[in-house]
C-alpha positions as CSV (number, residue, x, y, z in Angstrom):
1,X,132.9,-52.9,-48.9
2,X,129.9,-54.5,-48.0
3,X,130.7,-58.2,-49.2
4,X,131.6,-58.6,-45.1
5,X,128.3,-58.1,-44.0
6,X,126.2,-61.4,-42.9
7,X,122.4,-62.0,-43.1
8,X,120.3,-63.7,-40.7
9,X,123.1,-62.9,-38.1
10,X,119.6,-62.7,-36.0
11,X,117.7,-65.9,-37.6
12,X,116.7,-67.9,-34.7
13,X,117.6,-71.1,-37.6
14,X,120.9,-71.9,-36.9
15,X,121.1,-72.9,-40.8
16,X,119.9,-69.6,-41.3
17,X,122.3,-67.7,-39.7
18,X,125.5,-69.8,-40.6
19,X,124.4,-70.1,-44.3
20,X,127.1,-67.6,-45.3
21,X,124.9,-65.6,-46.9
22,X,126.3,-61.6,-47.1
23,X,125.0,-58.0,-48.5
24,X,127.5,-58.9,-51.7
25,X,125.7,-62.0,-52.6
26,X,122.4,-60.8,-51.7
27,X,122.5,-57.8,-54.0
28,X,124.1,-59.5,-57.3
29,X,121.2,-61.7,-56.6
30,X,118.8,-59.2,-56.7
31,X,120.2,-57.5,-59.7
32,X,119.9,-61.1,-61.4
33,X,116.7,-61.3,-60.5
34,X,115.2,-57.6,-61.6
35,X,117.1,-58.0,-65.1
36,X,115.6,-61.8,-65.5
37,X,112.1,-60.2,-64.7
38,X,112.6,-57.2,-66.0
39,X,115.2,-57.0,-69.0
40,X,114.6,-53.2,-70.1
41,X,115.4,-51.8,-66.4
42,X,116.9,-48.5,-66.8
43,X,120.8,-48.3,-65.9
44,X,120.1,-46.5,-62.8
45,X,117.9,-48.7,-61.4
46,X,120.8,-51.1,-61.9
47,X,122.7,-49.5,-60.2
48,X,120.4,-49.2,-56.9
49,X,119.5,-53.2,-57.0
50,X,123.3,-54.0,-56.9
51,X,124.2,-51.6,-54.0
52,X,120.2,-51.3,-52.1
53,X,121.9,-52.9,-49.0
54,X,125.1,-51.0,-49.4
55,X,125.0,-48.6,-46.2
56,X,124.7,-51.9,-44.2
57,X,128.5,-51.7,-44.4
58,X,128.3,-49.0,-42.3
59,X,124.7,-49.2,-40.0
60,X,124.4,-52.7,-39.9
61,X,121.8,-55.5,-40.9
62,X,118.5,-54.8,-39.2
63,X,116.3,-58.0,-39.8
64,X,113.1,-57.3,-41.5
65,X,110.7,-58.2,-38.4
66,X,112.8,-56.1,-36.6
67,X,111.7,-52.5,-39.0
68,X,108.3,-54.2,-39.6
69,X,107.5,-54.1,-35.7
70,X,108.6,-50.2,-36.0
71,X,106.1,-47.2,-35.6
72,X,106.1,-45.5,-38.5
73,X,107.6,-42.4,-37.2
74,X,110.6,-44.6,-36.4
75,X,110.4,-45.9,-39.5
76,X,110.9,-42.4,-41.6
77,X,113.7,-41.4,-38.8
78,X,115.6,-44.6,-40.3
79,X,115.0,-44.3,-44.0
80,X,116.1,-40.3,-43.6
81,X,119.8,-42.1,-42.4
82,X,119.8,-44.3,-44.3
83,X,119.7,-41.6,-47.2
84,X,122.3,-39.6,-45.8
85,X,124.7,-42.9,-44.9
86,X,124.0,-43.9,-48.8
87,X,124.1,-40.3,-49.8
88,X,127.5,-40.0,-48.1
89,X,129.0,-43.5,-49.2
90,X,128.2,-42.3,-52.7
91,X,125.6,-45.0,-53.5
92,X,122.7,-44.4,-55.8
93,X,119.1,-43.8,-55.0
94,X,116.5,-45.7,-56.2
95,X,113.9,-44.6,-58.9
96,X,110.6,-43.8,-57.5
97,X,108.7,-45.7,-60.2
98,X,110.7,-49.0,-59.7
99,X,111.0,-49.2,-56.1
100,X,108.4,-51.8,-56.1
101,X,110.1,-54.1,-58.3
102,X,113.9,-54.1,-56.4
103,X,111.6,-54.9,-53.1
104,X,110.0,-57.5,-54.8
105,X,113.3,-58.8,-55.6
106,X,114.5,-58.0,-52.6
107,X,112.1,-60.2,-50.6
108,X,112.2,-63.0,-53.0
109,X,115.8,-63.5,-52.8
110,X,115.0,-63.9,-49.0
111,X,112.4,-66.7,-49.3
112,X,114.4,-68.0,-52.0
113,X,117.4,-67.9,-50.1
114,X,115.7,-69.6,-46.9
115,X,114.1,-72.3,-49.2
116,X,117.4,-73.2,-49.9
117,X,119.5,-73.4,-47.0
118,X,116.6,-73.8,-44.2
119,X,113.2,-75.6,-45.9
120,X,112.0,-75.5,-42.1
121,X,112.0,-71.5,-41.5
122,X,109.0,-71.2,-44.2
123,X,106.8,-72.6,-41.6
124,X,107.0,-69.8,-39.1
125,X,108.4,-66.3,-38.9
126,X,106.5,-64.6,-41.4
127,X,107.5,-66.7,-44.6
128,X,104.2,-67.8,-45.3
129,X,103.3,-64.6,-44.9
130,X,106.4,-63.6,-47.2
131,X,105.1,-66.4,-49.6
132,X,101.4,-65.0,-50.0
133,X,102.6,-61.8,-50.7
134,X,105.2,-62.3,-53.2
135,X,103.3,-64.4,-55.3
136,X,100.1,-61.7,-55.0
137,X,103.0,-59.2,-56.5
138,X,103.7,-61.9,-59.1
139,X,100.6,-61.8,-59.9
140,X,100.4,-58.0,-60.0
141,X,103.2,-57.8,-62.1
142,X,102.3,-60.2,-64.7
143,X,105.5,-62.6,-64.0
144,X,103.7,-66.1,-63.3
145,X,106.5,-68.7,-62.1
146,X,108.5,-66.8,-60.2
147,X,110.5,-69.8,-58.5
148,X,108.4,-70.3,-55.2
């Protein structure tokens, strides 16, 4: 089950890390986000957006500027257990030519989610970083608004 796991267990924003947030809510989000953007998604990429953070159940929630501060070689040594931890749990992979679009969602669920429940994390700590980027995918993507 991996409705038990927290996010921003790491946040140094205490309203960040006590916002109750968990893997369960964070992936339905996703999902709603992917199908509002993107109505026509195939099943199976579906299926990935509403269990992407589903071996966290089992390896834990690694904070994003944790991996981003990873060599790369670290990096692939992750992603290959992560496969096997997903591959074992029985969770679905993600499409190749939509993996772009659940990160997206992914990230903008974040921001989203730290607009919300801590306005004063955007200032620092990579979200205007986040910010710039998500709305340059917008962009890319032809969405416009997408809630930033």
């Amino acid at each position: 089950m991996t409705h038990d796991v927290n996010r921003w267990h790491s946040n140094p924003h205490s309203k960040l890390r006590n916002s109750g947030d968990t893997i369960w809510g964070h992936q339905w989000r996703v999902l709603d986000l992917l199908t509002t953007f993107w109505p026509d998604a195939p099943l199976t990429v579906l299926d990935y957006a509403v269990s992407h953070d589903g071996h966290e159940a089992q390896m834990g929630d690694i904070p994003s500027p944790e991996k981003a501060q990873w060599s790369a070689d670290l990096r692939r040594l992750y992603e290959a257990r992560e496969a096997e931890v997903r591959a074992r749990m029985g969770l679905p992979s993600c499409p190749p030519e939509w993996a772009a679009q659940v990160a997206f969602c992914d990230r903008l669920d974040a921001y989203r989610w730290a607009a919300k429940h801590c306005p004063e994390a955007l200032d620092s700590g990579g979200f205007p970083e986040l910010r710039e980027d998500l709305l340059r995918q917008a962009e890319g993507f032809g969405l416009g608004e997408v809630g930033l």
